[in-house]
N, C-alpha and C positions, 0 to 999 in steps of 0.2 A: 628458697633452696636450703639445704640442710646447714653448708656451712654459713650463712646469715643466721640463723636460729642459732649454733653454736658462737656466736659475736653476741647475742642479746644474751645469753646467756650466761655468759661469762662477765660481760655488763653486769649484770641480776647479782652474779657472786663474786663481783668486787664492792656492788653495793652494799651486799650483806655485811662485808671485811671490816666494812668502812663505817657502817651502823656501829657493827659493834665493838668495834674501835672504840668510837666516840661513846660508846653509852655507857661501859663500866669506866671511859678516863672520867665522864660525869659522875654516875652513879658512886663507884667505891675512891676515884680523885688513885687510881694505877697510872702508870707508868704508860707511854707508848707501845714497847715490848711487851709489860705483861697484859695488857689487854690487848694485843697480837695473837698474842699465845691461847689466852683465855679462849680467845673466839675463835681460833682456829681450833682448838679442843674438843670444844662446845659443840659446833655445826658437823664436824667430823666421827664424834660420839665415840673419839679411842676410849676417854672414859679417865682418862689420869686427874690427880689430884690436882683441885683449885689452889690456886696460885694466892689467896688465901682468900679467909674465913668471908661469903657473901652476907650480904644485911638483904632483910626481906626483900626492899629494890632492886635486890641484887639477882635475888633468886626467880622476881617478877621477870625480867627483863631477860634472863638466861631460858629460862622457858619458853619467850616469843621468841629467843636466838633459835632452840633448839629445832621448833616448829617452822620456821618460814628458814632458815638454814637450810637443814637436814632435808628438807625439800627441795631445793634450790640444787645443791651440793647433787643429789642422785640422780635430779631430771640433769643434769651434767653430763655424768657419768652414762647414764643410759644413750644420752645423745652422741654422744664422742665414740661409744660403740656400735652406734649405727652409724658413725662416720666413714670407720672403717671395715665396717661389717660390707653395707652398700657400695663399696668400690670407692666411693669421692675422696677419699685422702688420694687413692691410684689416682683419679685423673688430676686432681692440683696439681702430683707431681709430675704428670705426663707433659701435664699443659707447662709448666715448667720446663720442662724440657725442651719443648716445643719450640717456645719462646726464643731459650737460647740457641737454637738452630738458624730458628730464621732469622734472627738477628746476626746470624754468620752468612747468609745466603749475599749471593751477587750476581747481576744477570742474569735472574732467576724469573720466574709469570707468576703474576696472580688469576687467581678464577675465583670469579664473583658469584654466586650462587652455588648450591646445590641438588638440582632437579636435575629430570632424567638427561636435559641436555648436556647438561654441565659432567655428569656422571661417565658419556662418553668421551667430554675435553678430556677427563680424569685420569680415566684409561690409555686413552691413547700415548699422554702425557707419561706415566710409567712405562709405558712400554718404550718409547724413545727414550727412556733414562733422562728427563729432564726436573729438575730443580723448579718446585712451584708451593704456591700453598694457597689454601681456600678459604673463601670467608663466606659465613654463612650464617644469617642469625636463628636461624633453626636449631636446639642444642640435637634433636632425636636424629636429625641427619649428618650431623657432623661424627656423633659415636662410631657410625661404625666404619667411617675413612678413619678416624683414628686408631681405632683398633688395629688400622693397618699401617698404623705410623704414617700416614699421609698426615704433613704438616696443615694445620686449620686452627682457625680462629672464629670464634663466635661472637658475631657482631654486626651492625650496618654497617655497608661498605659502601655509603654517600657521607660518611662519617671523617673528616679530617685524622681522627684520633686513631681510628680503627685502620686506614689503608696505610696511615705512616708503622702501623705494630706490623702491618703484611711487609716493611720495607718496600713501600714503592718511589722512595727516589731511588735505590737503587736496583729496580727491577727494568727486566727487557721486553717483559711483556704482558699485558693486561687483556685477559678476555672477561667479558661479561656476558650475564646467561639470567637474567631474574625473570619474574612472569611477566612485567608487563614492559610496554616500550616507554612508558614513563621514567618506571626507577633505572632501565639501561640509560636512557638520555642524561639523567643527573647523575647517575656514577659515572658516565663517560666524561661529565664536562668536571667533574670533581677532579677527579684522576690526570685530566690534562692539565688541571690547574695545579695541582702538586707537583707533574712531569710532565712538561710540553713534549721531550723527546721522546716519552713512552708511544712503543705501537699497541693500539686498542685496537681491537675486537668485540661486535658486540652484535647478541642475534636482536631480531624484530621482528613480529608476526605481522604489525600493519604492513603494505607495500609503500603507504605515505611515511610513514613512521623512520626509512632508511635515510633519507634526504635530510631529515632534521638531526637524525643522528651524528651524520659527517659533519652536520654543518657545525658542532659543538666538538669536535675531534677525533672522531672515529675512521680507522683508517683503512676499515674494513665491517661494513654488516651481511652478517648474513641471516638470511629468512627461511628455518624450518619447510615451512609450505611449500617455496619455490623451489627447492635442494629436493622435497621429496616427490613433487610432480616430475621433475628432471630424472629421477632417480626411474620413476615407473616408467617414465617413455623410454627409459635405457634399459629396462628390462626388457622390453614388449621388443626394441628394433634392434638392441646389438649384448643379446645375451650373454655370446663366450667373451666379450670386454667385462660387462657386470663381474662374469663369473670368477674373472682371473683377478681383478680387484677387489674382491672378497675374499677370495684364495690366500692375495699378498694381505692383508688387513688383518684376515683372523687365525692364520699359521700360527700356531703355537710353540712350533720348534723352533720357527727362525724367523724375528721381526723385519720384516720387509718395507720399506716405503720409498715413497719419492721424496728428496732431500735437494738440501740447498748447500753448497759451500762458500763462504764467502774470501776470496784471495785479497789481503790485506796490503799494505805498505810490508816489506821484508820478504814475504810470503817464496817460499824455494821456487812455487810453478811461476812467479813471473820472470818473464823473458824468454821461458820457455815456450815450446810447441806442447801441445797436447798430447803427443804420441811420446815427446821426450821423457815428460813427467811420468811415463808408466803406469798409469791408472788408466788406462784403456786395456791391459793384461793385467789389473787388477782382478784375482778373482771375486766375485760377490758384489762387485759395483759394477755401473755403466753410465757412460755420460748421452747425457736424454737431450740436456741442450745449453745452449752457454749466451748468460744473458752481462748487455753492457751495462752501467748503470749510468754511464753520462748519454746515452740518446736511447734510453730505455727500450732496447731494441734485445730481440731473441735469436742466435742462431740455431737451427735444431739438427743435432746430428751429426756437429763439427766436426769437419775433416781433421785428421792427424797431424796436419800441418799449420793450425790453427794458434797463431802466439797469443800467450795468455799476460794479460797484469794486471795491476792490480785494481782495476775498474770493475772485471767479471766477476760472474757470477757463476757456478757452475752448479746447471739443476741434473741432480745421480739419482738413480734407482741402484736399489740394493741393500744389504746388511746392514742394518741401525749400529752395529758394533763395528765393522769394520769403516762404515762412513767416517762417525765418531775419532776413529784412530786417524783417518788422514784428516779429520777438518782440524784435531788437538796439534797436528806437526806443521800444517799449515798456520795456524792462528796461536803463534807461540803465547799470545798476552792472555789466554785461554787457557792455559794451562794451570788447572791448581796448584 
């Protein structure tokens, strides 16, 4: 890459410095400074007056300065202007940037790859307004999420070095998405091994391939092939469901989905009934069903009289913005 060239290069023209330092404190028995100066003179060719009178050695040895310098010095220059001619000084500093974001992030996801699957995580992911960054050792596909300010990192992400830059002890959530079920199984078991509490996600195209995944800490596979055979049969027998979940999915005026809220320790709705809490006349939500988590158990389409604590779960359709506002007043430790 260009900025490695600009590292040997500059190498190259400290070697020069440093030559001919040492070749006039030999040759003419100068000064540190004045053969600083001499040679910085010399390779720069301002042209000003020798610091004084050379001896033939003198004038030998300023002429090899001049030649293998003066070369040195403009292939520099030309390259430092392709530096920033070509954008790369923009992305150091992007990537800069970058950096010190996600190293601000908290209960934030990672997404491991970049292909077309991942590309949907991606999406979807902005559209709920969630906090995530991507690792990909691809540079030509990370460009252009950058260009979107989508946080990313380029690198292996079965890489110790590389998943602690994404902040993953402090992440809530990890999906993986590479091509084969290989590298998903070793970045699953990596990833667990850095955060046992992290929830993974991780797709598989074998059918064998999901069972060895779990069995390494995935706490969820899902398989392409099978999502899209399911997908066709639901075309073919219950069209207007397809139809109305594509509807909600790809509305452009108002992000629609089914959500999860989870009621903490403190949380206002416990104790309460469901009807008390006021989010059944909530406009733009609706409660779809209300799950326990100590007997993992669903109720669907709880009654108004239903007391809520802090065990449930409440799974809402509706406004990504307004979900958002009741899960931030519910989940005060949530709050920026």
């Amino acid at each position: 890459m260009l900025h490695k060239r600009l590292i040997g290069i500059f190498i190259a023209l400290m070697g020069i410095i440093v030559t001919g330092m040492a070749g006039y404190a030999f040759i003419e028995r100068w000064s540190a400074l004045e053969s600083l100066y001499m040679t910085v003179i010399t390779i720069s060719s301002v042209g000003f007056m020798e610091v004084r009178p050379l001896s033939d050695s003198g004038r030998l040895f300023t002429i090899f300065l001049i030649l293998c310098g003066s070369g040195v010095l403009i292939y520099c220059v030309s390259l430092i202007t392709a530096f920033v001619v070509e954008g790369e000084l923009t992305d150091v500093i992007r990537r800069r940037k970058m950096n010190k974001k996600i190293n601000a992030l908290k209960d934030h996801f990672i997404v491991c790859g970049a292909d077309q699957t991942s590309l949907y995580v991606i999406e979807e992911l902005v559209k709920t307004k969630k906090d995530f960054v991507v690792i990909e050792k691809d540079a030509e596909k990370i460009r252009p999420l950058m260009s979107r300010d989508i946080l990313c990192i380029e690198g292996d992400a079965s890489h110790y070095a590389v998943l602690g830059q994404a902040g993953i002890q402090r992440a809530k959530g990890f999906i993986t998405s590479l091509p084969t079920d290989a590298e998903n199984l070793f970045v699953v078991l990596t990833a667990k091994r850095l955060n046992p509490s992290l929830r993974v996600i991780s797709k598989a195209v074998e059918e064998e391939s999901e069972q060895k995944i779990r069995m390494v800490g995935a706490d969820g596979v899902v398989m392409p092939n099978f999502i899209g055979g399911l997908r066709m049969v639901s075309e073919m027998i219950r069209p207007s469901v397809v139809n109305f979940l594509d509807i909600m999915l790809r509305s452009t005026d108002k992000t629609i989905r089914v959500d999860e809220i989870n009621l903490t320790p403190g949380s206002s709705f416990a104790g309460k009934s469901i009807g008390e809490t006021g989010i059944l006349d909530t406009e733009g939500v609706i409660v779809v069903a209300l799950r326990d988590r100590r007997e993992d158990s669903y109720l669907f389409n709880p009654p108004r009289k239903t007391l809520l604590n802090e065990n449930h779960i409440m799974i809402v359709m509706g406004n990504v913005d307004r979900i958002n506002e009741i899960r931030a007043e519910l989940e005060p430790s949530k709050i920026p």
